[in-house]
MARRO-333306 format. One record per residue (C-alpha): residue number from 0; x, y, z; residue in one letter. Coordinates in steps of 0.02 Angstrom, whole numbers. Each point is the difference from the previous one (the first is absolute). Layout:
BEGIN
NUM	X	Y	Z	A
...
***
This chain:
BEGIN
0	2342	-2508	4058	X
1	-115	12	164	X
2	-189	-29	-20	X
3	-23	194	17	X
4	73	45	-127	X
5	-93	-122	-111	X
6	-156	55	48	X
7	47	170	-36	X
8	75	-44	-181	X
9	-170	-116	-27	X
10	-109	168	57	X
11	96	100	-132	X
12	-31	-117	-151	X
13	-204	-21	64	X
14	-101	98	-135	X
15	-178	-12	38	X
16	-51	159	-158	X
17	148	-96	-146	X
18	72	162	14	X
19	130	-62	149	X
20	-83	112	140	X
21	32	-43	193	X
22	-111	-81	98	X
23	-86	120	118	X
24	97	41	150	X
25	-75	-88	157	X
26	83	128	154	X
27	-42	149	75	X
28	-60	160	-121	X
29	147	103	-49	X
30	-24	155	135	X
31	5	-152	145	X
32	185	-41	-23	X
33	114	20	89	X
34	150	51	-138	X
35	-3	73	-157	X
36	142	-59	-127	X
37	36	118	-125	X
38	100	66	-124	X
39	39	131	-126	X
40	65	-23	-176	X
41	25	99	-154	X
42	-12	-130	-165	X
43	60	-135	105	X
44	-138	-116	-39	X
45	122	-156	25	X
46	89	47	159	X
47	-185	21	63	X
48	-73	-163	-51	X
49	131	-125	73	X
50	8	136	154	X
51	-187	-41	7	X
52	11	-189	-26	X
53	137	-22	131	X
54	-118	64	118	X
55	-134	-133	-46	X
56	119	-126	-15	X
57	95	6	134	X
58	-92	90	144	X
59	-166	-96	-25	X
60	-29	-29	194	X
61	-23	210	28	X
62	-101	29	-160	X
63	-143	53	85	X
64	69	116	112	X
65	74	105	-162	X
66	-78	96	-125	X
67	94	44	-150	X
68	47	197	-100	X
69	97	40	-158	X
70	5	184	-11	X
71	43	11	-192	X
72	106	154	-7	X
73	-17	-1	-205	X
74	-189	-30	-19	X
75	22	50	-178	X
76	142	-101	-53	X
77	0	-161	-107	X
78	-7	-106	180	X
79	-151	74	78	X
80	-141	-124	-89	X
81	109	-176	86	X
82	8	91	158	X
83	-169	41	20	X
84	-36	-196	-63	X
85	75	-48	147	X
86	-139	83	94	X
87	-141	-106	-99	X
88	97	-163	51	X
89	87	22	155	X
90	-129	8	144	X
91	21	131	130	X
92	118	113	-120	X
93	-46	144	-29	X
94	77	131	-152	X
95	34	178	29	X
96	57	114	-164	X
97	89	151	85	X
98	106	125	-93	X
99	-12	155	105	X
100	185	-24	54	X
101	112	-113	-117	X
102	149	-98	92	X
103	57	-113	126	X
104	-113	114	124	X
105	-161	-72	-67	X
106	25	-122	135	X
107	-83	133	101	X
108	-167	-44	-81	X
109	15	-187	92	X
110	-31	66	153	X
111	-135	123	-47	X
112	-92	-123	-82	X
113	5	-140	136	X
114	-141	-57	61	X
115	70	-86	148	X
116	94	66	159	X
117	161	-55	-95	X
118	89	-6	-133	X
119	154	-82	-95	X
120	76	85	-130	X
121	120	-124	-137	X
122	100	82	-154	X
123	-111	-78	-130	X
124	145	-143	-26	X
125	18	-72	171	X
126	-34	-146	62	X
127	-35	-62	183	X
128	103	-155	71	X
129	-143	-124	56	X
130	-63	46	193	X
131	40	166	-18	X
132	-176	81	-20	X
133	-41	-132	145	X
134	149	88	93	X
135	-79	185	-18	X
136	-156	-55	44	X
137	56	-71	160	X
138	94	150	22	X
139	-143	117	-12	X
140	-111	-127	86	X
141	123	52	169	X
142	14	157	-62	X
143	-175	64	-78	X
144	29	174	60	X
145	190	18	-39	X
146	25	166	-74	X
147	191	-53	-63	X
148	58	-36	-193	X
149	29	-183	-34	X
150	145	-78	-124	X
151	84	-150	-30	X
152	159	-73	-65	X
153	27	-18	-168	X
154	73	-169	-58	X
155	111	-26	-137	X
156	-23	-114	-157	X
157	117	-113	92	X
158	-149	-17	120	X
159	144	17	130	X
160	38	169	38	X
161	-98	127	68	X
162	12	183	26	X
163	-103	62	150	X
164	20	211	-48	X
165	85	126	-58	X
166	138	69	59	X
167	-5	201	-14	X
168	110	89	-117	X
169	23	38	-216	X
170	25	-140	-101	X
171	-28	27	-182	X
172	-138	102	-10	X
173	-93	-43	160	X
174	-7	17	183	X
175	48	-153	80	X
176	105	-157	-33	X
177	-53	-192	48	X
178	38	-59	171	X
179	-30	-161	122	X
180	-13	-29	160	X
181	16	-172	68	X
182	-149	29	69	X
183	-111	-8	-148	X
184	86	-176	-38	X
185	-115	-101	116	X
186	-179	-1	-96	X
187	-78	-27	168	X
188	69	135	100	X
189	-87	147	62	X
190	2	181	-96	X
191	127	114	47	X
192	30	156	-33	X
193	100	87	-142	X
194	25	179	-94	X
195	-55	-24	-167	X
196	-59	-147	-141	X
197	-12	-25	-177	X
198	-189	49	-51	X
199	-22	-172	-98	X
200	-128	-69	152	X
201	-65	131	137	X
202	-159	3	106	X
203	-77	92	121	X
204	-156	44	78	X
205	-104	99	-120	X
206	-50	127	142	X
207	186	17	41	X
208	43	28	-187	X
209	102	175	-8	X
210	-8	17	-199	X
211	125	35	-109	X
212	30	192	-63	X
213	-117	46	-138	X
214	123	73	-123	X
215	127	-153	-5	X
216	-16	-84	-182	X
217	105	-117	-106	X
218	89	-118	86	X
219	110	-12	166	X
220	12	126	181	X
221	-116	-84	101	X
222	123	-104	102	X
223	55	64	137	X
224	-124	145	10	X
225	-138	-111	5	X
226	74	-103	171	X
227	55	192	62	X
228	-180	57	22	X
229	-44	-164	78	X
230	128	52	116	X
231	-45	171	23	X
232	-180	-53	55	X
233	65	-93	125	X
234	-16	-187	-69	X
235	123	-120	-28	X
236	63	-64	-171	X
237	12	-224	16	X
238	79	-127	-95	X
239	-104	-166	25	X
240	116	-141	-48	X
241	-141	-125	-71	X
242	-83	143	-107	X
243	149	-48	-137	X
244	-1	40	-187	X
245	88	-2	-162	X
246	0	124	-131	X
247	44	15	-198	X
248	124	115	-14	X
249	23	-25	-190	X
250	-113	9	-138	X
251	17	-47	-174	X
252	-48	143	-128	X
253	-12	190	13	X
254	-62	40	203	X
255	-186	124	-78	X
256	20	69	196	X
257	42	182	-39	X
258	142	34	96	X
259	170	128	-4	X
260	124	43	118	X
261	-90	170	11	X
262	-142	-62	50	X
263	69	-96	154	X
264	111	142	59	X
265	-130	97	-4	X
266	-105	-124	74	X
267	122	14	148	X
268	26	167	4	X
269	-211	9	52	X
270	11	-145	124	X
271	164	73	64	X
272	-80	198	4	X
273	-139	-72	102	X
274	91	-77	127	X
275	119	135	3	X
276	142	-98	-10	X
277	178	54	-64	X
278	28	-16	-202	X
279	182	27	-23	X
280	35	-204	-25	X
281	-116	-31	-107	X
282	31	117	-98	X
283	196	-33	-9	X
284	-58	-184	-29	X
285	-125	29	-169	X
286	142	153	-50	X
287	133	-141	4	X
288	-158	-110	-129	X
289	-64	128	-123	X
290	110	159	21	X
291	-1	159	119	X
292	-85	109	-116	X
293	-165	-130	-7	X
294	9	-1	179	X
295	9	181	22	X
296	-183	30	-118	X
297	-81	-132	81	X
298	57	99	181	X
299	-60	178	-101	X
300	-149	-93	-70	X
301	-50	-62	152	X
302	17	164	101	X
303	-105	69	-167	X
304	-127	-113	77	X
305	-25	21	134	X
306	-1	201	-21	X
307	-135	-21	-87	X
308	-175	27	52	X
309	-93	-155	-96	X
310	90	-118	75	X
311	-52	48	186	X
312	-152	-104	-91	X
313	-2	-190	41	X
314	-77	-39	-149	X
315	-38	99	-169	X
316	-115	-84	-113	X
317	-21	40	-165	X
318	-198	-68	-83	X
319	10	-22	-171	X
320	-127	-86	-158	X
321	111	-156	-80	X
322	-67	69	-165	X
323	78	189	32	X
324	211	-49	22	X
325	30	180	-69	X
326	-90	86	153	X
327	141	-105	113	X
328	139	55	-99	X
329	-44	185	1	X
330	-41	-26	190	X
331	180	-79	35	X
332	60	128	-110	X
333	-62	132	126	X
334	50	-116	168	X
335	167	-7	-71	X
336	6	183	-14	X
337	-13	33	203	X
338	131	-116	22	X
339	-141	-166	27	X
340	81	-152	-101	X
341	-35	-173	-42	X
342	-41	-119	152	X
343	-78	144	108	X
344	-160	-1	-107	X
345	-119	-138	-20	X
346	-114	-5	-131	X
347	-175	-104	47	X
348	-109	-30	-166	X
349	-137	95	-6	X
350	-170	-92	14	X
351	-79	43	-182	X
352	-175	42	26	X
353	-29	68	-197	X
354	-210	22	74	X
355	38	111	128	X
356	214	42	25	X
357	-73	70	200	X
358	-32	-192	36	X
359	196	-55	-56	X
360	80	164	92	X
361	-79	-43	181	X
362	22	-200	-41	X
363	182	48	-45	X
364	20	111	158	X
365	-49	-127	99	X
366	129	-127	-44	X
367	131	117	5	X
368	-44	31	194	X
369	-18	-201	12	X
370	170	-28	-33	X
371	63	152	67	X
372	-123	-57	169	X
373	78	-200	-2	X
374	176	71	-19	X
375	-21	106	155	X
376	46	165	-88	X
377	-4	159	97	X
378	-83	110	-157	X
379	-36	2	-167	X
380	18	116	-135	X
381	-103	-73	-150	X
382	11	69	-164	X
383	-122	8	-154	X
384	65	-8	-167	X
385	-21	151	-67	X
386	94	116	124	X
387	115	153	0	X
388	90	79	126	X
389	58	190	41	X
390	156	45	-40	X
391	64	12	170	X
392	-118	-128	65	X
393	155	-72	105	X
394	30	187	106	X
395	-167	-4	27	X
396	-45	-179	64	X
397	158	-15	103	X
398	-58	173	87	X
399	-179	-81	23	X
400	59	-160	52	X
401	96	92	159	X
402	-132	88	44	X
403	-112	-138	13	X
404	120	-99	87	X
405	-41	-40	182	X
406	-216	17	-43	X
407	-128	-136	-14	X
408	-52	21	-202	X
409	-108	-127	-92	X
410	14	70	-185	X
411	125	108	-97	X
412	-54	89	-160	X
413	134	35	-111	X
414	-122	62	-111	X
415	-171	6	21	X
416	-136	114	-86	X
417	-80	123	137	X
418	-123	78	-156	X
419	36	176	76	X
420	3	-44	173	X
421	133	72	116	X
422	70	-85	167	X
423	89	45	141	X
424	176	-41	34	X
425	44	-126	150	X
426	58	73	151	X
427	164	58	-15	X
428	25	-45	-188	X
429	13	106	-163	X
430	13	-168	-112	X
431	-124	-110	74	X
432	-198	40	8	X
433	-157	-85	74	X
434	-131	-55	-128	X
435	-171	-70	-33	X
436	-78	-22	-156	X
437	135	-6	-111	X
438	-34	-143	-163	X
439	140	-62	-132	X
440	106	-145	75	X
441	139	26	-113	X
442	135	-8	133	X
443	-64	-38	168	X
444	82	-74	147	X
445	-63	-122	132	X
446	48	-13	152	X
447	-21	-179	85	X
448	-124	60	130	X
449	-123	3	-135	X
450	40	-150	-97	X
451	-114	-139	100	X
452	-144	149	-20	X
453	25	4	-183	X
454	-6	-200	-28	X
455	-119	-24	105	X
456	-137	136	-85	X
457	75	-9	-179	X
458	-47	-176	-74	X
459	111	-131	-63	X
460	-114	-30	-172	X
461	-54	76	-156	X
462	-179	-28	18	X
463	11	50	169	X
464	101	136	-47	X
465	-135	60	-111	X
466	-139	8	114	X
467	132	87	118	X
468	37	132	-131	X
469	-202	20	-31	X
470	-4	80	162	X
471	166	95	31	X
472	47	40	-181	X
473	178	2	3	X
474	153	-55	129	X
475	48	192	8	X
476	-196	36	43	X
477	-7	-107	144	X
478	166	69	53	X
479	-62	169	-20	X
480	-139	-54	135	X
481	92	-71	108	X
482	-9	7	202	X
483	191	-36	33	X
484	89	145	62	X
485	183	24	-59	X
486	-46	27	-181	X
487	158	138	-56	X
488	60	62	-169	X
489	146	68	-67	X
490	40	194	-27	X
491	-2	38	-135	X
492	-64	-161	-84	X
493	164	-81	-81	X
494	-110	-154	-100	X
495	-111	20	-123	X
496	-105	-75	-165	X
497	33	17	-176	X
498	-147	36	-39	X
499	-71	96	142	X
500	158	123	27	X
501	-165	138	-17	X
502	-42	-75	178	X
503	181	67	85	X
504	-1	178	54	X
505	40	113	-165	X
506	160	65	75	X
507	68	-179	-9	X
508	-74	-47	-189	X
509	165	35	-81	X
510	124	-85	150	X
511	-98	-164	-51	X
512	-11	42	-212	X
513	200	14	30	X
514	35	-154	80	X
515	-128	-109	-115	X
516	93	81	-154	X
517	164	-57	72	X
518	-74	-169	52	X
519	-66	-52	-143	X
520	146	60	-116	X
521	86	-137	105	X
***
């Protein structure tokens, strides 16, 4: 054993509190490095510790150039309290609970959250061969403004062989089949070029990053279509031979990922769609797996989809109080109903504010335009709790939604009290109308232009919060007052409250009274 990596092992076993913390970290602060290392895991508390410790270990001579993420992808599973441990007694890693998407596309979050100009993203059970962080930071050292994807070859348990990409084509269930290329044998030799990777290791340039499609969940469909729109931007997609890593394919117990065949086909059916690429193989491949009838109602469910008018929404967020689980039941309940399932809404915990529930809403609004803000989301919809929709509310919001296609907006009402006011219809539209004043933020969307406005005037704390509320009220009051142009609403309104259907124009009382009979029968 080299005197590095006894220093490093003596660091480790240093407790200074006798409760076995690091020493403090001597380098640079965290936003001064050059690479973030990071990695997302769902209950994989083990795969992320000795990931973790490898890099300590045995990359000690670029630990200050790295700072450390774990994006925990389960924050509320049995895992979550060891992972965010780590962050008490690992120095420069930081811990990042994120469940607004679950699945392997939570890697996503690594480069949102990096606070360096780039980043490395490992599977949270990879491990580095020794020099090759050194490696990618001489590479980006030459390279600092490189726009291009960066991989390496995987090596074997044999510590022998090494697969440099993917070759393309269907091979049980995914896109692409190992490859080598005697160029990737030579550790020293330069990057070259090649089509597509395994997503174990990747890193880029957080500028350059082209994010992965908002609706993907569960596991699998982002090789391939990630290196694609690398492609398509122009860049180049490199294997550097040094940047080398191994990777646990096995696992003892029951994988707690949730994952189905579904899921990935449909996962590829997204990536696929938004490349506009062909689907006949694929879907000959996963009929010859599960059956042609389970491909053909993922194909129908998918074209459901997309038809749609909630999901032309990056992002629907759903607030709701911990303490109230039968207000998110009723509300999936009535999501399900318009054809919105599962993985396309994300419920965010309320902020419980028993003193004054104004204080939670705006806190809670807030963080759901945070994360919908760091995951570079188009829009917004965010839900409260409580809401009901028109029967119909899919004619009309697909009819809105084309109409104000192609204009600068800020807000959407899909509800919206006007207390007797009338508005005038945008140019042009008969389901689409300008407004001011208009309070209840029941269903509301945000567009991104306004989302840097809205965390930089709403604040980030209770107490602040409360002062904030002191003067303005409510969220939907300073809303109502608000300078931004673009503010539309739907016609007719297709979301309402439960208990403030008497706010709705009368005509519509009973369209709503229906649907929440039928809903809540559910």
């Amino acid at each position: 054993m080299d005197d590095t990596a006894l220093t490093a092992i003596r660091e480790l076993a240093s407790c200074d509190d006798g409760r076995h913390r690091l020493r403090p970290e001597s380098g640079p602060a965290g936003e001064q490095r050059t690479l973030t290392v990071g990695m997302a895991t769902y209950d994989d508390y083990d795969g992320v510790y000795f990931t973790v410790m490898s890099l300590l270990l045995y990359h000690p001579e670029v630990r200050d150039r790295i700072g450390l993420v774990v994006v925990d992808n389960h924050p509320a599973g049995p895992d979550a309290w060891a992972l965010k441990r780590l962050e008490e007694r690992v120095p420069g890693l930081r811990y990042v609970p994120y469940d607004r998407r679950v699945g392997t596309a939570a890697r996503d979050r690594i480069f949102r959250e990096a606070r360096s100009d780039w980043a490395l993203c490992l599977d949270s059970h990879v491990q580095l061969l020794p020099g090759a962080l050194a490696a990618l930071l001489e590479f980006i050292d030459a390279h600092p403004d490189s726009d291009d994807l960066v991989q390496g070859p995987l090596v074997a348990e044999d510590l022998r062989t090494v697969r440099t990409h993917w070759e393309p084509g269907w091979d049980r269930g995914m896109y692409g089949q190992w490859g080598c290329d005697p160029r990737g044998a030579d550790p020293a030799g330069p990057a070259f070029e090649i089509g597509m990777q395994g997503l174990g290791v990747f890193a880029c340039r957080t500028k350059a990053w082209p994010g992965l499609n908002p609706a993907f969940s569960g596991h699998g469909g982002e090789e391939g279509y990630l290196q694609e729109k690398f492609r398509r931007a122009g860049r180049r997609v490199l294997c550097l031979p040094a940047l080398r890593w191994t990777h646990r394919f096995n696992r003892s117990g029951k994988v707690p990922f949730p994952h189905s065949w579904d899921r990935r086909l449909r996962n590829y059916l997204i990536g696929w769609g938004e490349l506009g690429l062909p689907v006949d193989e694929m879907t000959d491949h996963f009929a010859g797996l599960i059956g042609a009838e389970p491909v053909e109602r993922a194909v129908r469910d998918r074209q459901a989809e997309q038809n749609n008018p909630f999901t032309s929404f990056d992002g629907i967020t759903c607030i709701n109080l911990d303490e109230r689980p039968d207000r998110w039941e009723r509300t999936r309940a009535r999501l399900a109903a318009l054809g919105i399932h599962g993985d396309r809404v994300h419920r965010l915990p309320a902020v419980p504010t028993p003193g004054n529930h104004h204080i939670g809403c705006a806190l809670s609004h807030r963080r759901a335009v945070e994360l919908a803000h760091t995951d570079g989301l188009e829009n917004l919809l965010v839900l409260e709790d409580d809401v009901l929709f028109l029967d119909g509310a899919t004619w009309v919001l697909r009819r809105a939604l084309d109409e104000l296609r192609g204009r600068p907006w800020s807000l959407l009402y899909l509800g919206g009290a006007d207390w007797g006011r009338t508005f005038e219809r945008a140019d042009g539209c008969h389901h689409l109308e300008h407004v001011t004043g208009v309070t209840t933020t029941h269903a509301i969307v945000y567009d991104r232009g306004v989302f840097s406005r809205l965390l930089d005037e709403l604040p980030d704390n209770e107490a602040d919060m409360a002062a904030w509320i002191g003067e303005h009220r409510a969220i939907d009051q300073y809303l109502a007052r608000w300078d931004q142009p673009g503010c539309y609403r739907t016609v007719p309104v297709v979301a309402a409250q439960e208990n403030q259907l008497a706010l709705v124009p009368p005509d519509l009382h009973d369209q709503f009274g229906t649907a929440r009979t039928a809903y809540t029968a559910s």
